[in-house]
C-alpha positions in Angstrom: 0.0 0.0 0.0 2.9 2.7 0.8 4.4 1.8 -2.6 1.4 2.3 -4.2 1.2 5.5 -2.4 4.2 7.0 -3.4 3.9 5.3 -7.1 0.5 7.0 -7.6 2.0 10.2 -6.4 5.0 10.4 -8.5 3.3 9.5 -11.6 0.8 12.2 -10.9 3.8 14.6 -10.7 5.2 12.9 -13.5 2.1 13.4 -15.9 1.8 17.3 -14.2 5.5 17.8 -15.7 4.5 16.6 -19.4 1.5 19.2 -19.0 3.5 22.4 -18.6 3.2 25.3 -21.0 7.1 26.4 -21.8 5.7 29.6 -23.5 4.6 30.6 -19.8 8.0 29.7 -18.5 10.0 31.5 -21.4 7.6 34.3 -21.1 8.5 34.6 -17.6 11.9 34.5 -18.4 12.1 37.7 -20.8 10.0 39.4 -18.0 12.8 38.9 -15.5 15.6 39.4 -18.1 14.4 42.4 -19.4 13.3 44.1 -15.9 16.7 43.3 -14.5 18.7 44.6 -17.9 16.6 48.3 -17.2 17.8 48.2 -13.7 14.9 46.7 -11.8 14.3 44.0 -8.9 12.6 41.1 -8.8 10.2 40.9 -5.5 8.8 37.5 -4.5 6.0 36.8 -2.0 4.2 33.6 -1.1 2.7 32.3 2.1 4.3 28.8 3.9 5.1 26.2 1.4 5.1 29.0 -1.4 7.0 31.2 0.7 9.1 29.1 1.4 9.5 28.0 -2.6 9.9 32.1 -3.2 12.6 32.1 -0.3 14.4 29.6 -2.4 14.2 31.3 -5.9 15.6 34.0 -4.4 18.3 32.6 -3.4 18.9 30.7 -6.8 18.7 34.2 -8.7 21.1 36.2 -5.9 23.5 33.3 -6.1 23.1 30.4 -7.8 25.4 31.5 -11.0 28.8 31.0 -12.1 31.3 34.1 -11.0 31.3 35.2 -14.4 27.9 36.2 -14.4 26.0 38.9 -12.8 23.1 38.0 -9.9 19.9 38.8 -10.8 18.3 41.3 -7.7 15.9 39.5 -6.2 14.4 39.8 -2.5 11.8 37.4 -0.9 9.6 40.2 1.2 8.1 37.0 3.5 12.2 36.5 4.4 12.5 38.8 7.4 10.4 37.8 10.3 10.3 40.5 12.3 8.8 42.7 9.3 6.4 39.9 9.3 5.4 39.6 12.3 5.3 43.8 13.0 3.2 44.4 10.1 0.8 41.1 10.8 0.7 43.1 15.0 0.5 46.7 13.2 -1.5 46.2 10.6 -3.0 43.3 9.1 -1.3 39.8 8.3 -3.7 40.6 4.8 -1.4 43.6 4.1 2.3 42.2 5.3 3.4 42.1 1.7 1.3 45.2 0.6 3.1 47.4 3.1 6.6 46.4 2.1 5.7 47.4 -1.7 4.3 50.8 -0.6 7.9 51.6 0.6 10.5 49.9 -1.7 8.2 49.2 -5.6 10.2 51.1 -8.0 8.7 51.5 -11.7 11.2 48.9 -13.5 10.5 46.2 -10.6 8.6 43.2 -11.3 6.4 41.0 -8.5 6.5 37.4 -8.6 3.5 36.2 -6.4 3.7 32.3 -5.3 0.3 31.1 -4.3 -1.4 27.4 -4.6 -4.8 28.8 -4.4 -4.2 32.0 -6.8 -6.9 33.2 -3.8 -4.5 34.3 -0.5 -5.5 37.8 0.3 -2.1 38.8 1.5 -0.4 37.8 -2.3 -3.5 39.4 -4.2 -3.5 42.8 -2.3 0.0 42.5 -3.2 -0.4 41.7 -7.0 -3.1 44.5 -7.0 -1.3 47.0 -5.6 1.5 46.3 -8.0 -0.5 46.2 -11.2 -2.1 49.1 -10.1 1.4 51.0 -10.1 1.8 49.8 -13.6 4.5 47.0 -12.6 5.1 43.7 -14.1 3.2 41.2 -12.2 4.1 37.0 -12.6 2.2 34.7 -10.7 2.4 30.8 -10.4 -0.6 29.1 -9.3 -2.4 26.0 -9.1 -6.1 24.8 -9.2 -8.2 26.9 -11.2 -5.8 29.7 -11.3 -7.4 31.7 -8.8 -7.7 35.7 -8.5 -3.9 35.7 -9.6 -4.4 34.5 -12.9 -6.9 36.7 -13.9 -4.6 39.6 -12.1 -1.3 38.8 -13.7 0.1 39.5 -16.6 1.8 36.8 -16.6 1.5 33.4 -15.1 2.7 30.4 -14.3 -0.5 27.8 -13.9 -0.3 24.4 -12.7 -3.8 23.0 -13.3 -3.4 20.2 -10.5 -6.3 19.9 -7.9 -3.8 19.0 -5.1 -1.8 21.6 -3.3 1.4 19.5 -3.1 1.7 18.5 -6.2 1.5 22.5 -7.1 4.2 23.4 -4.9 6.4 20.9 -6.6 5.8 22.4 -10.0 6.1 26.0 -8.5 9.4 24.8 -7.4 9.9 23.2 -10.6 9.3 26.2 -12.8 12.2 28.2 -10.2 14.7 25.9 -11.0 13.8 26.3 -15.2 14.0 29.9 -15.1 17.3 29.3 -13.1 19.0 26.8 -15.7 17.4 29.2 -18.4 18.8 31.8 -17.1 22.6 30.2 -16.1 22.6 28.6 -19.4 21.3 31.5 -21.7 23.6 33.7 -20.1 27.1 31.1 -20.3 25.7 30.7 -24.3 25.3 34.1 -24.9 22.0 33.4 -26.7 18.5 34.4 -25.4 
């Protein structure tokens, strides 16, 4: 039974992979390329697994690259805790990403929003706030896409019902924009 159990679930992430769209990814790609090349950041928010996947792209883009070539500027804005936790106290856990934007959204940013749902309030007030700047907005969802599909203006959507197997591509799709990134930039070709 556990071997069925884990069969079943990595053939459903398995049959997931085969499904995704590489125009959203390479889309995606340009976005970052291109904001980074005019001087802008990349800012990434998500809430527990999907912070914790934005945590980690972060950290691919700041430092995941040979010497030769250039991070990209990237900052995970559910990274410091005590920001967190004073805006949640302050404010409103809804607006801990929100505020953070208010003060540091430049025009040439861009806002990568991680959510399974596409639906947590925190990462839409976020996404709104940022379209409504005129910024760049990426989002990679699951399920039916959620409020952040219809919001972005570009997206990354995993049409799985199941929030884990979301996560993983969310993951996933980090780790092509990484090697698309590493290895367009060590070819020289875009």
């Amino acid at each position: 039974m556990k071997k069925d159990i884990i069969s079943s679930y990595i053939g459903n992430v398995i049959e997931s992979c085969r499904s995704i769209n590489y125009d959203q990814i390479i889309n995606i790609y340009d976005v970052l390329i291109t904001a980074v090349s005019r001087g802008g950041k990349i800012y990434i928010c998500g809430n527990g697994g999907s912070a914790s996947t934005a945590s980690h792209f972060q950290t691919d883009l700041n430092n995941a690259f040979s010497i030769t070539l250039k991070s990209m500027p990237a900052i995970c804005l559910a990274d410091n805790l005590s920001t967190t936790t004073a805006i949640s106290n302050d404010y409103s856990y809804d607006d801990v990403f929100l505020h953070q934007l208010k003060f540091i959204l430049n025009e040439k940013d861009v806002l990568i929003t991680i959510s399974g749902s596409g639906n947590s309030t925190n990462v839409v007030k976020a996404a709104e706030y940022a379209k409504n700047k005129g910024n760049v907005v990426v989002s990679m969802v699951g399920f039916d896409g959620g409020r952040l599909k219809i919001i972005s203006d570009f997206c990354f959507h995993a049409p799985v019902n199941n929030m884990q197997i979301s996560e993983d591509l969310h993951l996933f799709c980090c780790h092509l924009l990484s090697t698309l990134i590493r290895e367009c930039k060590n070819k020289q070709y875009d």
